[in-house]
C-alpha positions in Angstrom: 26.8 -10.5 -32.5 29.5 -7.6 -33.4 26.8 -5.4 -34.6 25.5 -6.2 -31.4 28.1 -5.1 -29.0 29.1 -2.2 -30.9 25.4 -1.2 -29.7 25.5 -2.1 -26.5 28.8 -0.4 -26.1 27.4 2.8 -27.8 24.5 2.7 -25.5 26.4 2.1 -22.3 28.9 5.1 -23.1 25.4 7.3 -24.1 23.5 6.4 -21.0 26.7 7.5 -19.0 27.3 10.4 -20.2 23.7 11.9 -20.3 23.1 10.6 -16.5 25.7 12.1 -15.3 24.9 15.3 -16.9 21.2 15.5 -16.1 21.2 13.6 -12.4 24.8 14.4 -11.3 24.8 18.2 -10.2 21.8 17.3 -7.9 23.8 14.5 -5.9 26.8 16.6 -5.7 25.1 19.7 -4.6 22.7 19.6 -1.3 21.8 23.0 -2.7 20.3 21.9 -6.0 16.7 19.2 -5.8 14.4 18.3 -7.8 10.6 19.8 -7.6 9.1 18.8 -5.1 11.9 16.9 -2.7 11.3 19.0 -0.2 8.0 17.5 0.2 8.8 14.4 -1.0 12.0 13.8 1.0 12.3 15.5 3.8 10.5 13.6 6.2 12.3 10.2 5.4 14.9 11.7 7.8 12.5 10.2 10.7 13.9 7.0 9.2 17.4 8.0 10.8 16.2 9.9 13.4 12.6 9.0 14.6 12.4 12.4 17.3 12.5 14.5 14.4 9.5 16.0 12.9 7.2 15.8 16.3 3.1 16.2 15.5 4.2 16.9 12.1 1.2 17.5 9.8 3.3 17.6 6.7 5.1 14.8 7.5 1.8 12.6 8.4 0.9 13.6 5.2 4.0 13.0 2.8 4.3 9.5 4.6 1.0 8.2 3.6 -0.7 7.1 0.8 -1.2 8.3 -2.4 2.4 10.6 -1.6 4.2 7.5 -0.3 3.7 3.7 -1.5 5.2 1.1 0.6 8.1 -0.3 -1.9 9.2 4.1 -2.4 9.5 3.9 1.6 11.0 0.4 1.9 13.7 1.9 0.0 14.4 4.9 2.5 13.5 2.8 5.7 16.7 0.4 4.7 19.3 3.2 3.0 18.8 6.5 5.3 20.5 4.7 8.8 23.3 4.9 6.6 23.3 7.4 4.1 21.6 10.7 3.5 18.5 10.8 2.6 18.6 13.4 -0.1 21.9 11.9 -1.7 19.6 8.4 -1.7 17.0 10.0 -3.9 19.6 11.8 -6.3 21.5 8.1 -6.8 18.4 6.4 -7.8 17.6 8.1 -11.2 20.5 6.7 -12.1 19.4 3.2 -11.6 16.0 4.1 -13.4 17.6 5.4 -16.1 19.5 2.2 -16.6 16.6 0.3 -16.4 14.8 2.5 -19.0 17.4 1.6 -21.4 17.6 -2.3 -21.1 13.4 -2.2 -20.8 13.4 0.0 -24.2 16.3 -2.4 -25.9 13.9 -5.6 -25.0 11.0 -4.2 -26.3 12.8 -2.7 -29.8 14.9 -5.4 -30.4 11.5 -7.6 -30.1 9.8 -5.2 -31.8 12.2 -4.7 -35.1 15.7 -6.0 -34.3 18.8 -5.0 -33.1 19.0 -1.6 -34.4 15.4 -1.1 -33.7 16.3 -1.5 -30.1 19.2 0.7 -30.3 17.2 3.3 -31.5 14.6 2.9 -29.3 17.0 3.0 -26.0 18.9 5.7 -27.5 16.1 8.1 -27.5 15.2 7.3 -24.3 18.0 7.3 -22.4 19.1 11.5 -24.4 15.7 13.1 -24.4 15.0 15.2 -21.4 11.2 14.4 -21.5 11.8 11.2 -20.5 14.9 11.9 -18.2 12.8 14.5 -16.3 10.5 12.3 -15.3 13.2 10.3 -13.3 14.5 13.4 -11.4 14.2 13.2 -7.6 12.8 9.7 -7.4 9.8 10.6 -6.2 7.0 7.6 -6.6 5.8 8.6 -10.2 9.9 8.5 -11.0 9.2 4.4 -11.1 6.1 4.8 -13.5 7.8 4.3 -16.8 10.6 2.0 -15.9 8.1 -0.1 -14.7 5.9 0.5 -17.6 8.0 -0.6 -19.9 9.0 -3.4 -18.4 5.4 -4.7 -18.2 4.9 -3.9 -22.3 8.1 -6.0 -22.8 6.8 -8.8 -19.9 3.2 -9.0 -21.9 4.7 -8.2 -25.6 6.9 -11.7 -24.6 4.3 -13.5 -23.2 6.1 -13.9 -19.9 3.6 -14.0 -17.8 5.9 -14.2 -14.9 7.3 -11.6 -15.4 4.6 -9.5 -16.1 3.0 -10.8 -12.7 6.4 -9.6 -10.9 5.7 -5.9 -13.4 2.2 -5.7 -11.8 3.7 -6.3 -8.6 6.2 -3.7 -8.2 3.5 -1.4 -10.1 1.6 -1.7 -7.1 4.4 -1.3 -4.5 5.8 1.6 -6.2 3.4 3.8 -8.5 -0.3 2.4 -9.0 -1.0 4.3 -11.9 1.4 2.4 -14.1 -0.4 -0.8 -13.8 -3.8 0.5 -15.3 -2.8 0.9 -18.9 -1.0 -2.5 -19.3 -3.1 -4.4 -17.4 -5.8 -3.1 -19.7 -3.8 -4.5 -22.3 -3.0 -7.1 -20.9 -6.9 -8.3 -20.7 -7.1 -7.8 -24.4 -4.0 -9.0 -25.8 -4.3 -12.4 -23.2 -8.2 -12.1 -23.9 -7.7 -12.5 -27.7 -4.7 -15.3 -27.2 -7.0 -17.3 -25.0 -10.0 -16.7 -27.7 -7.8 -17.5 -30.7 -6.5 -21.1 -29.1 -10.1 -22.5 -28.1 -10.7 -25.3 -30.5 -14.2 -25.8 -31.7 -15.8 -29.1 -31.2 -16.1 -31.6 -33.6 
């Protein structure tokens, strides 16, 4: 259990410390985005204001599918009445992130153990590669948060949870429930396969 906590706490003061470094300039400066938020973002402002953005072809665009998935707009609908729209996208890679790192300890510490997990979070929550694609909360930001946490859902047999994975997959970013739901049907295909009984 020590071993433990000392990992959690090293993991904890990590994940801090490289959010704030990678997602913090952008929420503190309304000069600095990321990509393609002015695409991405910009017309969530309706949310606040609906006059804004009249006959808008960009905006008609943006706000429909495949550029915006109902749970990515569900979020803006409820948060920009009371806070800014931009500052709302630059806050949620920090949640992401943090969900990256307990999905990533889940799966490594099933996977190998304690240190195993540490190892696995600890890459994940320092290496730019992965932080980047967090940046600006844009739909595909939820891919591998929710990614992971189906591997973990399907690598545990939880099939609750990996019904609540598949869920938010489809609210949020599509393309993360192809791959684990086609392992899914293999790795639940060959349980079911391997616990028929043959008859006597």
């Amino acid at each position: 259990w020590r071993s433990a906590g000392l990992i959690g706490l090293y993991l904890v003061v990590l994940w801090g410390v490289t959010s704030a470094g990678r997602f913090l300039p952008n929420l503190l400066r309304a000069d600095l985005y990321s990509d393609d938020a002015s695409q991405y973002i910009c017309w969530m402002y309706k949310f606040a204001n609906p006059a804004l953005f009249p006959h808008d072809e960009m905006a008609r665009f943006m706000s429909g599918p495949p550029c915006s998935t109902p749970g990515y707009q569900a979020i803006f609908r409820f948060t920009v009445s009371h806070f800014d729209a931009q500052q709302v996208a630059e806050s949620i890679p920090f949640v992401l992130s943090a969900v990256l790192m307990l999905t990533a300890l889940l799966i490594g510490r099933r996977a190998g153990g304690s240190w195993a997990a540490g190892v696995f979070a600890a890459i994940l929550v320092t290496d730019r590669f992965y932080l980047d694609h967090l940046q600006g909360a844009f739909p595909r930001s939820f891919g591998l948060p929710i990614m992971l946490f189906e591997m973990w859902a399907l690598m545990a047999r939880r099939l609750g949870m990996l019904g609540l994975a598949f869920l938010a997959a489809g609210l949020f970013y599509p393309p993360s429930l192809v791959p684990p739901a086609m392992c899914a049907a293999v790795v639940l295909g060959r349980d079911l396969w391997g616990a028929r009984r043959l008859p006597r």
